[in-house]
C-alpha positions as CSV (number, residue, x, y, z in Angstrom):
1,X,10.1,-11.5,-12.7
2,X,6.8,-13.3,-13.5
3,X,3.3,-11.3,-11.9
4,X,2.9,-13.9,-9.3
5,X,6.4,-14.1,-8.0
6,X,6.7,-10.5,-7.0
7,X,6.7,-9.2,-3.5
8,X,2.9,-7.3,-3.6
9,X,3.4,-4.4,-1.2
10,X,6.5,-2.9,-3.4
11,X,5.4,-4.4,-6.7
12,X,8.5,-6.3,-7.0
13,X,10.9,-3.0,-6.7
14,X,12.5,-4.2,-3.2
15,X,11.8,-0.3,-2.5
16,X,8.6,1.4,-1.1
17,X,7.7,4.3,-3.1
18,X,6.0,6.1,-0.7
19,X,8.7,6.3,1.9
20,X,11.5,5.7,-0.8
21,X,13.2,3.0,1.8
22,X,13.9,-0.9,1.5
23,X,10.5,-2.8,1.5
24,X,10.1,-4.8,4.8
25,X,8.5,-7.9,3.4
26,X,10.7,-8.6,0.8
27,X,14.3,-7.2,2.2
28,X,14.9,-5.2,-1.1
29,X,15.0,-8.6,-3.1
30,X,11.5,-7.7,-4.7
31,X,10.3,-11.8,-4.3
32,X,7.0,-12.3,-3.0
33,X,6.4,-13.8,1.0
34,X,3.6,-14.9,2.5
35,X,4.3,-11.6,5.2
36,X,3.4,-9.7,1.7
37,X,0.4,-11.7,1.1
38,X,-1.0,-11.2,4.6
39,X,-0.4,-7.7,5.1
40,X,-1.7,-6.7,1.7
41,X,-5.3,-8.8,2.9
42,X,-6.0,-6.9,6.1
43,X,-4.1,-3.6,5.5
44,X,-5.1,-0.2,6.8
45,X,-5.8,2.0,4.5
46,X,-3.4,4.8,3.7
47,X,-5.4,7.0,1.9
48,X,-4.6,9.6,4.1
49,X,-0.3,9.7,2.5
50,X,-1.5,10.8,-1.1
51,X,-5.4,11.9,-2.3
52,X,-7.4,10.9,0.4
53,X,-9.0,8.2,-2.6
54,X,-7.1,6.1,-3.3
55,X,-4.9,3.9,-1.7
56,X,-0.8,3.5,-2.6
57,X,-0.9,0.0,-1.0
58,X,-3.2,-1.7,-3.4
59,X,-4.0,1.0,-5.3
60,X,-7.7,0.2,-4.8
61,X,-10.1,2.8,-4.0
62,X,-10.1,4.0,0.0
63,X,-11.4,1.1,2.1
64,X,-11.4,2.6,5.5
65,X,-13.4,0.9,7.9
66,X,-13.6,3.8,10.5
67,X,-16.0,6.7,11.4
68,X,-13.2,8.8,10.1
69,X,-13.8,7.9,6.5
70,X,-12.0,10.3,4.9
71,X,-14.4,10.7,1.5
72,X,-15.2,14.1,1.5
73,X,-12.5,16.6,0.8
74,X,-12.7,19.9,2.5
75,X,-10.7,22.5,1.7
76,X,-9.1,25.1,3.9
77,X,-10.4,28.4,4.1
């Protein structure tokens, strides 16, 4: 499958890695949607599922936009 023709929130897979289920946008077939392409412009961060710094959606850098910004790790006692 060509780069632009695959579904962007499982990277073409049909699965989501992070929950290891069926991709909603896609139904499993892996093709891109314009659901994909929406959600993946004003997504929520989710950080917060793997390093707290990076984020398995986009694989960008954590965007949170709340006073909760989760950017400083602290680690338990």
């Amino acid at each position: 499958m060509m780069q632009a023709e695959h579904c962007p929130v499982c990277t073409g897979k049909g699965v989501i890695e992070l929950t290891d289920s069926q991709c909603p946008f896609c139904n499993g077939t892996g093709e891109r949607t314009k659901a994909a392409e929406s959600y993946i412009k004003v997504h929520i961060c989710q950080c917060i599922f793997l390093d707290r710094k990076n984020c398995p959606i986009c694989g960008k850098k954590c965007h949170h936009n709340t006073p909760n910004r989760p950017k400083v790790l602290i680690a338990p006692m």
